[in-house]
C-alpha angles and dihedrals in degrees: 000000000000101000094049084051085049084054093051098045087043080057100041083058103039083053091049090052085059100050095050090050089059094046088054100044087050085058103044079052099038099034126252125248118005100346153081125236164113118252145186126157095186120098101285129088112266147135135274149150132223104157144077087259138056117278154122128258148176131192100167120082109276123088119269143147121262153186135195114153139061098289142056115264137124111254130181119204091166129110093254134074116286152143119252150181117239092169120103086193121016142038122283147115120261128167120208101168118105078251132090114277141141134275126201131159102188100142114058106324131102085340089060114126081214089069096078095022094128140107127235123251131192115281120255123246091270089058089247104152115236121226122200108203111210097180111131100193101063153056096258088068114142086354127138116222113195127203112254118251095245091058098026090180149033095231108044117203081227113047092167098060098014127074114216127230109262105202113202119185099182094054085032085222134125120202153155126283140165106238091221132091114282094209080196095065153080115300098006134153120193152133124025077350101300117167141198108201135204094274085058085250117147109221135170119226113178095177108168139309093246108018140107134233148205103234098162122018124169144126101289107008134055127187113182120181124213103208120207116201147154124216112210126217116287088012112123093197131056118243108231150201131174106239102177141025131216103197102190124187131144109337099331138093114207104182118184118187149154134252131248108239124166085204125040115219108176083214095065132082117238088161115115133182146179140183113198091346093305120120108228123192114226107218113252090207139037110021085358083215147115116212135184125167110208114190095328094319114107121201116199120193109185137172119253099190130354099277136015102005127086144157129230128196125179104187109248099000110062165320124231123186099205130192140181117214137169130220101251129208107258079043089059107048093039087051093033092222084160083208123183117258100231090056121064089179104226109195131160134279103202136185121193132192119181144221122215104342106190110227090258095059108145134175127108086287108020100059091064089073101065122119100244100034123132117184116246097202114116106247130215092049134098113255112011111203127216120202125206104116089130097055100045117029105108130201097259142002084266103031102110086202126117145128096271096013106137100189114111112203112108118256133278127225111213129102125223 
């Protein structure tokens, strides 16, 4: 008798064993918690949810589409190339996997007022600055965030050898950061003119020597961009730089360019900048900075080194690392710009980061942070072009007209 009771208990687990099976295939397929979904996580494509919205996802190695945050987006954390979603609550491409993707935080990430939602405190002994972080929404909320020792403040006395304190009250972090344009990032413009746009994609825009274009358009902010360039003999296509900038929002034009020099000295200024047509000097010493507060909204010009690097914010609309930088001549024979020897041309390296894009952002640059675009440039080769001349170049450098421009002030006549 008790070894036919140990068969029946050996069956009524092995039954058990079933039936849990069952109950955890049915999940992976359902979703578990609070969602519905498909899952597998083996080395085939396939769906799954781990969320708290509804979503596909894939963590084998295959390529899928994925979401694990708080919003609805398509991410990739496999080993192969993909598109992702790095946002926990809004829209935008990221790529995990060891291949190439795209990255985009164009919901409430790094672009988040609340990033830099905090009040300054008085520094401590050491000289380390004090953040107070107001943001509501996050768990950074009432918290003091303090400069690390190794960057004490956010504007270093020496931009060229110290790094300055970067305070993030989204991500409730302080750190380290060089205050100059990273043409490898996120938002950069740099070169003969290369970009990397908002969804981390390099892309090549040649636009015209002469000609003016729509980088950024959109409701309440407009970025055009006057090219310099120079077309060698036997060449079809112009080599070109952008030498100024034409920042437009509410009623205010903010342009940024380079001078023109025959001969480059690192000690000079060929920076050059005006608000509203007027030239205003930023300060080499002190502060090292140029203010204005129009209606609420402050503009800060400062400087980031001594000569020839600065950095713009406009609250609430934007950041630009901007940097003014010759061609020099190695540059010129291994590229064979065949340029003339009374001109360096000196042009810009730029880095933008935004505030509050709207989803129907559009420009050269701009329209690579809305949520659904997917670049059309051809990739693994070594200057992907985008196209796109047609649609933004605009009359002038402060005509805010053009075929897809979305701002809506009225132009300016003026030239720079």
């Amino acid at each position: 008798m008790a070894a036919e009771r140990k068969s029946y208990v050996l069956l009524a687990l092995f039954v058990l064993l079933i039936c849990t099976e069952a109950v955890l295939v049915h999940g992976a397929a359902g979703g578990n918690g609070n969602n519905n979904g498909n899952g597998n996580n083996g080395n085939n494509n396939g769906n799954g949810n781990e969320g708290n919205n509804n979503g596909n996802g894939n963590n084998g190695n295959g390529n899928g589409n994925g979401n694990g945050g708080n919003g609805n987006g398509n991410g990739n954390n496999d080993k192969d190339n993909g598109n992702g979603n790095g946002n926990n609550t809004g829209n935008g491409n990221g790529n995990n996997g060891n291949g190439n993707g795209n990255g985009n935080g164009k919901g409430k990430g790094d672009d988040d007022p609340e990033t830099t939602n905090y009040d300054d405190l008085s520094p401590l002994a050491s000289g380390q600055e004090r953040s107070f972080c107001k943001g509501k929404g996050g768990s950074c909320y009432f918290k003091t965030l303090v400069c690390p020792s190794e960057c004490p403040g956010k504007k270093p006395k020496k931009n060229k050898k110290n790094k300055g304190c970067f305070v993030d009250c989204k991500k409730c972090e302080a750190t380290c950061k060089w205050r100059k344009p990273n043409c490898d990032g996120y938002g950069s413009l740099c070169y003969d003119p290369r970009f990397v746009g908002g969804d981390g994609v390099m892309f090549y825009f040649h636009g015209a020597k002469g000609g003016n274009f729509a980088i950024v358009s959109d409701e309440n902010l407009q970025i055009n961009a006057h090219f310099i360039g120079t077309r060698p003999q036997g060449r079809t296509r112009d080599y070109t730089w952008v030498q100024a900038l034409a920042v437009m929002f509410d009623s205010h034009t903010l342009v940024i360019s380079a001078n023109r020099v025959s001969k480059w000295d690192d000690n000079s200024d060929a920076l050059s900048i005006r608000w509203d047509g007027e030239t205003i000097e930023i300060p080499a010493d002190g502060d090292a900075e140029w203010r204005t507060n129009s209606k609420g909204r402050k503009v800060v010009v400062e400087r980031t080194d001594d000569t020839n690097n600065v950095r713009v914010t406009v609250s609430r609309l934007l950041a630009m690392d901007i940097k003014v930088r010759p061609i020099g001549k190695e540059e010129n024979r291994v590229h064979n710009y065949q340029l003339p020897e009374n001109d360096a041309f000196a042009h810009l390296e730029t880095q933008f980061k935004f505030t509050n894009l709207s989803d129907l952002v559009e420009g050269v640059l701009g329209k690579t942070y809305r949520p659904d675009y997917v670049s059309p440039v051809k990739r693994g080769v070594p200057m992907p072009m985008m196209g796109g001349e047609d649609k933004y170049q605009t009359l002038s450098m402060f005509s805010t007209l053009c075929k897809s421009c979305r701002f809506q002030r009225s132009s300016l006549v003026a030239s720079i």
